[in-house]
C-alpha positions as CSV (number, residue, x, y, z in Angstrom):
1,X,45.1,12.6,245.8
2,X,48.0,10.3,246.0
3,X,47.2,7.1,247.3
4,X,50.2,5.7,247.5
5,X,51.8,7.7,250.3
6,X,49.4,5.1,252.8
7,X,51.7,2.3,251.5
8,X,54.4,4.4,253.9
9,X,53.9,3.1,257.6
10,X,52.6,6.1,260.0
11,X,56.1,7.5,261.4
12,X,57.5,7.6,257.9
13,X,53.9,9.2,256.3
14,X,54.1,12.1,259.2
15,X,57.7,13.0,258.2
16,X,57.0,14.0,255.2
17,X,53.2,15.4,256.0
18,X,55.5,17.7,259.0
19,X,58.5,18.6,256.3
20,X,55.9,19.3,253.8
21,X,54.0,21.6,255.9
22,X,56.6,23.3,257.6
23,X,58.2,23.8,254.1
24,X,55.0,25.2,252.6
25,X,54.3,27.3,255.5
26,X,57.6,29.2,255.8
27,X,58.2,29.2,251.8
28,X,54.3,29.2,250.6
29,X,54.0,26.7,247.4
30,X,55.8,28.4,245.0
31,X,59.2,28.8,247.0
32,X,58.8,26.1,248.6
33,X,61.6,23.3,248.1
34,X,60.8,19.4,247.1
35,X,65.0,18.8,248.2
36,X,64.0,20.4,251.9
37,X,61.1,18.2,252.6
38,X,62.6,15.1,251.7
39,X,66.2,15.9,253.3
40,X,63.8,16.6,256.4
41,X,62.0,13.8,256.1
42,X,64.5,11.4,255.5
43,X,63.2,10.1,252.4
44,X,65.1,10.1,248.6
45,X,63.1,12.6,246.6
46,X,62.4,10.0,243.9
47,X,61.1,7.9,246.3
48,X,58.9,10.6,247.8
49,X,58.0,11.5,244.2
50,X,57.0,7.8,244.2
51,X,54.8,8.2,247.1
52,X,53.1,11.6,246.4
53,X,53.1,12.2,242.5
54,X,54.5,15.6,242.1
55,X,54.9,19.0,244.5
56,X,51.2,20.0,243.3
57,X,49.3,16.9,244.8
58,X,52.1,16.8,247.8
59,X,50.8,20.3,248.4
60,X,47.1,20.1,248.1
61,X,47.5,16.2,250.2
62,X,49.1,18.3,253.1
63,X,46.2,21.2,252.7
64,X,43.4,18.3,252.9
65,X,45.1,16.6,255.9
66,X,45.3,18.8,258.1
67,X,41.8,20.8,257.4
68,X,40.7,17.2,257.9
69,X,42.7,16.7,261.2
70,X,42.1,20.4,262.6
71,X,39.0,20.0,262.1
72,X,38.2,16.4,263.7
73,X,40.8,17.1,266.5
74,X,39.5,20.5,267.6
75,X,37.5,22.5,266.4
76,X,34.9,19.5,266.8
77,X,36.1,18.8,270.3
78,X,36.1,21.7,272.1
79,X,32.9,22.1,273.9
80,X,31.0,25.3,272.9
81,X,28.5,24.8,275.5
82,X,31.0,24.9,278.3
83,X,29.8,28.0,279.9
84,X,33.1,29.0,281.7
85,X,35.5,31.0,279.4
86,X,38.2,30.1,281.4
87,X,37.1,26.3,281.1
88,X,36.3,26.5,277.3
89,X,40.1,28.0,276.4
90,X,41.9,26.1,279.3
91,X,40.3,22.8,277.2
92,X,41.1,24.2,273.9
93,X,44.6,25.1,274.9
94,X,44.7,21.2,275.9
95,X,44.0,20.2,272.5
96,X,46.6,22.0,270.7
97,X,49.3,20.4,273.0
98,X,47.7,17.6,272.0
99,X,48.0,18.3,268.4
100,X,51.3,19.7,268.5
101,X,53.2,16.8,269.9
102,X,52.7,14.5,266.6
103,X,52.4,17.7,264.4
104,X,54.7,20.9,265.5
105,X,53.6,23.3,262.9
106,X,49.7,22.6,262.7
107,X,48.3,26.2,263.4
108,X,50.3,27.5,260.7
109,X,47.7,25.8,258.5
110,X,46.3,29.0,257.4
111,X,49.0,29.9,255.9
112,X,48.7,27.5,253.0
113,X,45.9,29.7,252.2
114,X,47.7,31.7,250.4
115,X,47.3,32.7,246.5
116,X,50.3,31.1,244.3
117,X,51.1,31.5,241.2
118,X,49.9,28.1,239.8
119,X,46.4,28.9,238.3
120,X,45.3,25.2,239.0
121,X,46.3,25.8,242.6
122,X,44.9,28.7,243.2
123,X,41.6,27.1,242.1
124,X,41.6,24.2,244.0
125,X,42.2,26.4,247.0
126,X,39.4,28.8,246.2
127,X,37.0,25.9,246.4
128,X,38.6,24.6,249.6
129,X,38.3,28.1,251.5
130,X,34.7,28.3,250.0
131,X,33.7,24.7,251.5
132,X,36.0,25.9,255.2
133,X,34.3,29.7,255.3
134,X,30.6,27.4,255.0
135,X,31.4,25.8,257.9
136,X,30.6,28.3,261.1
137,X,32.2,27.3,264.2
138,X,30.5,29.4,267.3
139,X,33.5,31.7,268.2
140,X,35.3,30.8,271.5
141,X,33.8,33.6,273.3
142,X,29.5,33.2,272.3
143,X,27.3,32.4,275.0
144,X,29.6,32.4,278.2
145,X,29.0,33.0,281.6
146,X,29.6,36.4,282.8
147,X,28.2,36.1,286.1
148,X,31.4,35.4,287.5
149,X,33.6,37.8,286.3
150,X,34.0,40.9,289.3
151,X,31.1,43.2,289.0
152,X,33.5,46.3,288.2
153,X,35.1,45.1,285.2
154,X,34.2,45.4,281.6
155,X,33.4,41.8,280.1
156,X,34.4,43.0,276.5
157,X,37.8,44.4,277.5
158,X,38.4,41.1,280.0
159,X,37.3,39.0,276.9
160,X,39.6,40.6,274.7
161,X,42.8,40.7,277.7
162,X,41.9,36.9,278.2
163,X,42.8,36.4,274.5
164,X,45.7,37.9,274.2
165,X,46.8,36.0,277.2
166,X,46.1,33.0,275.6
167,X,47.5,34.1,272.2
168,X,50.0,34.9,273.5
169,X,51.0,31.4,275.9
170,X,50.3,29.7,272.6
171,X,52.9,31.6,270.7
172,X,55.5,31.0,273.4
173,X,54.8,27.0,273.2
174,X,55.6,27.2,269.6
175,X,58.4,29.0,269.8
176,X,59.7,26.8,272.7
177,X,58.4,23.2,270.6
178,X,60.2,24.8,267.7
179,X,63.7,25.7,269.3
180,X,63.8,22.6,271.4
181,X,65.1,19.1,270.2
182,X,62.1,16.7,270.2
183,X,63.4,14.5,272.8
184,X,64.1,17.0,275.4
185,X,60.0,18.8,274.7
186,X,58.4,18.2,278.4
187,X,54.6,18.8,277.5
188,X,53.8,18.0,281.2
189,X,55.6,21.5,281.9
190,X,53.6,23.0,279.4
191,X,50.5,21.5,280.7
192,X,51.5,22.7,284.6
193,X,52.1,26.4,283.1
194,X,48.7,26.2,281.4
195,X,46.9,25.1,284.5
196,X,48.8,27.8,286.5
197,X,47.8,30.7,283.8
198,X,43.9,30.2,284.2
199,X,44.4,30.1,288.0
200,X,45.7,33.6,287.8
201,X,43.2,34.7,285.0
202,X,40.7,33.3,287.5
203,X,42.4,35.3,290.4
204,X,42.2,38.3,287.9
205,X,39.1,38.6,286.7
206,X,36.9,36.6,289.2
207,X,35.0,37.0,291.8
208,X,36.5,35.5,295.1
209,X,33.9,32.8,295.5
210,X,34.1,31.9,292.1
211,X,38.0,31.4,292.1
């Protein structure tokens, strides 16, 4: 790991953790360019080198990271025994507003997942995914409460509509964090179209008295 990059202060450190991931997501490691993350960072690439060794432990830093963060920041803080789906996604949907306004390209995480064509990285990856695939998160939809939902519906189908709702607003705040310059992003408007999605959902697929 390379220790060094703490001697940056924070602002300058997230620069090159954002370039870095963005890079690696849209490229994967072996495309991806050392001269694109430090242009976008702002930093000289032998000074980054300085900071972070080489592109291999740059890469597997970033990987650690985030896991790390994604982890701490939300899969451990959204409550599972919140027994209103609507609740339970309107909170998670909170947290990755959260997340994205220090880190725009966070849940494209996965995507450093992907087999390389270094050996050595490829390794270190495998036992990465083997310690993250040990750890069982409850899925979003366990143990909800379905005694709301209108007594005509079908609970899987609304369950899987609900999703793709939500998949769907959190795709459109990417794009929109992604295509707009930072200093003109207004997260309270994405926060007042969240809270105006799950009162329609709730209009949708709830029961009157439970709206």
């Amino acid at each position: 790991m390379p220790t060094k990059i703490y001697d940056l202060d924070t602002n300058r450190r997230n620069a090159i953790l954002n370039a870095a991931l963005k890079e690696f997501a849209l490229r994967g490691y072996d495309n991806a360019s050392t001269n694109v993350i430090a242009k976008e960072a702002g930093i000289s690439k032998p000074l980054m080198f300085h900071y972070i060794g080489s592109k291999q432990d740059l890469f597997l830093y970033v990987y650690d990271y985030f896991a790390e963060l994604l982890n701490k920041e939300y899969y451990q803080l959204i409550d599972y025994d919140e027994p209103d789906i609507f609740n339970r996604l309107h909170q998670s949907l909170l947290l990755q507003i959260k997340l994205l306004k220090e880190y725009p390209w966070i849940f494209e995480f996965n995507k450093l997942s992907a087999v390389t064509h270094s050996e050595d990285i490829n390794s270190e990856l495998e036992k990465r995914n083997s310690r993250k695939h040990a750890e069982c998160y409850p899925a979003i939809f366990d143990a909800i409460d379905t005694s709301g939902f209108r007594e005509e519906l079908d609970i899987e189908k609304c369950e899987q509509i609900i999703l793709w709702s939500c998949v769907g607003f959190s795709n459109q705040m990417l794009e929109n964090i992604r295509n707009t310059e930072y200093s003109r992003l207004d997260y309270q408007s994405m926060e007042k179209e969240l809270n105006g999605l799950f009162i329609q959902l709730r209009q949708i697929f709830y029961k009157r008295e439970n709206n």
